[in-house]
C-alpha positions in Angstrom: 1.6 -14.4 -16.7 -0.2 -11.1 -17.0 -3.3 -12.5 -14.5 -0.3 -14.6 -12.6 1.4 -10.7 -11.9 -1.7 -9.0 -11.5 -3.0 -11.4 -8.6 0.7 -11.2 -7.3 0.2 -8.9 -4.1 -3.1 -11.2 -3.6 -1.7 -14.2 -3.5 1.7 -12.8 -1.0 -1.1 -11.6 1.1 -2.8 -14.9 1.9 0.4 -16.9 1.8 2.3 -14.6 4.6 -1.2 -14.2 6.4 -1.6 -18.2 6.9 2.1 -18.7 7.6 2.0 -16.0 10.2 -1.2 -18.1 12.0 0.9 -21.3 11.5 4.0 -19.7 13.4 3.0 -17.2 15.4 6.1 -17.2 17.3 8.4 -17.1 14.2 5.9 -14.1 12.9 6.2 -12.0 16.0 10.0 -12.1 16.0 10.6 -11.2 12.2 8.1 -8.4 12.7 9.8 -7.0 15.4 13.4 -7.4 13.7 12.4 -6.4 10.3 9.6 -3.6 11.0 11.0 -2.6 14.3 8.3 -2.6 16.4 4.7 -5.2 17.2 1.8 -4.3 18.8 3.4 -4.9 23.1 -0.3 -6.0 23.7 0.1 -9.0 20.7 -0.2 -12.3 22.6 0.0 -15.9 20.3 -3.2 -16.1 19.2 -4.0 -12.4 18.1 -4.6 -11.8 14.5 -2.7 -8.8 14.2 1.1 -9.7 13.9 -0.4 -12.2 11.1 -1.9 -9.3 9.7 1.1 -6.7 9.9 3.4 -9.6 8.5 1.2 -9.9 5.8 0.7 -6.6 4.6 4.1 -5.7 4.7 4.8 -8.3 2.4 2.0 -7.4 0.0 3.3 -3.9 0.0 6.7 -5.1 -1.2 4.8 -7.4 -4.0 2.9 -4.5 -5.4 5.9 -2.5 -5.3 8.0 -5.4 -7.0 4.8 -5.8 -9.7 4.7 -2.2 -10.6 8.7 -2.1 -10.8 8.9 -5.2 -13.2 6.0 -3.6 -15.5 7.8 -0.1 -15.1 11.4 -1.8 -16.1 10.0 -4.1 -19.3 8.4 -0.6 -20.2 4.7 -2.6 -20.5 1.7 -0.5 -19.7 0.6 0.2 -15.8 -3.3 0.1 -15.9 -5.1 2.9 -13.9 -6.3 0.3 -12.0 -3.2 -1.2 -11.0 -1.4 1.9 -10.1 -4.8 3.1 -8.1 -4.8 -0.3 -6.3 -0.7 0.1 -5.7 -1.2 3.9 -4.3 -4.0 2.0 -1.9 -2.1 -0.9 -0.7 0.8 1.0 0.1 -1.1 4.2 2.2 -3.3 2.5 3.8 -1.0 -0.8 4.3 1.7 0.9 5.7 -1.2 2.8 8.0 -1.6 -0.5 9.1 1.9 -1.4 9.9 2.5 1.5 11.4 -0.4 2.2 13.5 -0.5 -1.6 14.3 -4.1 -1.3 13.1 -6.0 -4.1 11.1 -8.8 -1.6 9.8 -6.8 0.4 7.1 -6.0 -2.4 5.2 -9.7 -4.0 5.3 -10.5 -1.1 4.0 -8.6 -0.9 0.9 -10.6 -3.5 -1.2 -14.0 -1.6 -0.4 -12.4 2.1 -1.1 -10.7 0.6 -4.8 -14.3 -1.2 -5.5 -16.4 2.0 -4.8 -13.4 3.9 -6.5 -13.9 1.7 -9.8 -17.6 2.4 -9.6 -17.4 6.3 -8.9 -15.4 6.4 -11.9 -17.4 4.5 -14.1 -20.5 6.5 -12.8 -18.7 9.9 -13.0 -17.6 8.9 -17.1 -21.6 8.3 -17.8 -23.1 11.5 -15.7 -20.4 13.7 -15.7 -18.2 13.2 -18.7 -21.0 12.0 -21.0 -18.7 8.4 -21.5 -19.4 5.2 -21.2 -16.1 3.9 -20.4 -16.6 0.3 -21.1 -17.1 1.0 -24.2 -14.3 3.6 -24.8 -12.1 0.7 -23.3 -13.6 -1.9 -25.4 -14.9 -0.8 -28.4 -12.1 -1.5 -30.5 -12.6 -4.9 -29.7 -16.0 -5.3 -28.9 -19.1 -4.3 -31.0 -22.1 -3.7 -29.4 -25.2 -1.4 -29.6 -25.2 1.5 -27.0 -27.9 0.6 -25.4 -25.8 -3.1 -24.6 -22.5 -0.8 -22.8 -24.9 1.5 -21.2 -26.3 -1.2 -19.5 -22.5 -3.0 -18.7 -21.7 0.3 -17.2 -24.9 0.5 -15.0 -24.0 -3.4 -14.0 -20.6 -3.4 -13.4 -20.7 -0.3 -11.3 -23.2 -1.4 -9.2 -21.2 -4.4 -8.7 -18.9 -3.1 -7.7 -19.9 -0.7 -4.8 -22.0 -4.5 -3.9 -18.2 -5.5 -3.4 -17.2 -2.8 -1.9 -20.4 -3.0 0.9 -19.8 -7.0 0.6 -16.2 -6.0 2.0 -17.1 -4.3 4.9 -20.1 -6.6 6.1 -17.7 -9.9 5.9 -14.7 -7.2 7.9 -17.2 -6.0 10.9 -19.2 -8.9 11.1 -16.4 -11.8 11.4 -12.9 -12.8 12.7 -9.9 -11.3 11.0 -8.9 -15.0 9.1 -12.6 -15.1 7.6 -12.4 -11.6 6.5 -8.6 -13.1 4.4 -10.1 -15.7 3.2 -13.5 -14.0 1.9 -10.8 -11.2 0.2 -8.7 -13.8 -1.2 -11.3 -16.5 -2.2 -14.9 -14.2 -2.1 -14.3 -11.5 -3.8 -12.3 -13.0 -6.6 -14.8 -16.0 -7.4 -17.8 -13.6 -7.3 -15.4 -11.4 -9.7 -15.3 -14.1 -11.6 -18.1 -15.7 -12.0 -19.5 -11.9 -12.9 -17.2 -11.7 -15.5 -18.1 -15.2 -17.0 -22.2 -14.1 -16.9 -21.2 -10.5 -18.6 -19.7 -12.7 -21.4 -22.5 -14.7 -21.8 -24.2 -11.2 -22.1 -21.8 -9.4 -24.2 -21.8 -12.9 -26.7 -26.0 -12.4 -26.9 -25.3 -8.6 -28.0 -22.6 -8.4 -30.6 -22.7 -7.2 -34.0 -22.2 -9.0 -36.9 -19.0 -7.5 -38.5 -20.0 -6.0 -41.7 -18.9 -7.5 -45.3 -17.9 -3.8 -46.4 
């Protein structure tokens, strides 16, 4: 359930994105009678309306996310609230300014965001925050998180560069489908080869 809520504003996205490209008509008129206004210049087979109606609707399921956490009084990450603030600044930009390029921004700025802060913690701050996340549950040598750090956060501005090459360099749908299916499988799959890592480098719990 946890994943299921986390992915929530994900999953709206790419649902109301493909529905909007499926009724283009249908989209153009709820846009313009729930959010007032569409782009005049918007004809059938533009990708903006598909993208307005879509972000809209994310904006409400991150809202609806954080408010259901908020209300059973569960813990709201960092990340989630950074990724809410995001979504809903530079996704109403985009409904409001009718412009695409806030919102394909917003995976890139929380990825480089993620990875400032986890290079910030081991330069700045003198912590490795993987393993002041982690430690209670994971015990590995130093040398083993200082390296996770050094991965992840490079990984992470990779995503966030990743992001930008698939937005510039192809057509609006491909750019949806690489956020919604890309960046998640290679999130994945990274997570599944750090576990492999992280199983190679654990202590054995002591007998004392």
């Amino acid at each position: 359930m946890k994943i299921l809520l986390d992915l929530l504003p994900v999953v709206v996205f790419f649902v109301a994105f493909r529905l909007a490209k499926a009724a283009p008509q249908l989209a153009h008129a709820w846009a313009a009678a729930v959010l007032g206004s569409v782009p005049a210049a918007a004809s059938a087979a533009s990708d903006i309306v598909p993208v307005i109606v879509a972000t809209a609707c994310a904006i409400v399921a991150t809202l609806i996310q954080v408010s259901w956490l908020l209300l059973r009084r569960a813990t709201v990450t960092a990340s989630v609230w950074l990724s809410a603030a995001l979504i809903v600044v530079f996704g109403g930009l985009t409904v409001w300014l009718h412009n695409e390029w806030f919102i394909k921004w917003k995976p890139t700025l929380l990825y480089w965001a993620f990875a400032a802060v986890l290079a910030c913690g081991q330069w700045i701050w003198k912590r490795n925050l993987l393993g002041v996340l982690f430690s209670s549950e994971l015990q590995l040598p130093q040398a083993a998180w200082d390296r996770l750090l050094i991965a992840w956060a490079a990984f992470f501005l990779v995503l966030g560069c990743m992001n930008l090459v698939v937005a510039y360099q192809f057509s609006t749908e491909a750019w949806v489908n690489f956020k919604t299916f890309g960046l998640l499988g290679l999130t994945f799959a990274y997570s599944v080869s750090t576990g492999i890592y992280v199983a190679r480098h654990l202590k054995a719990p002591s007998n004392g």
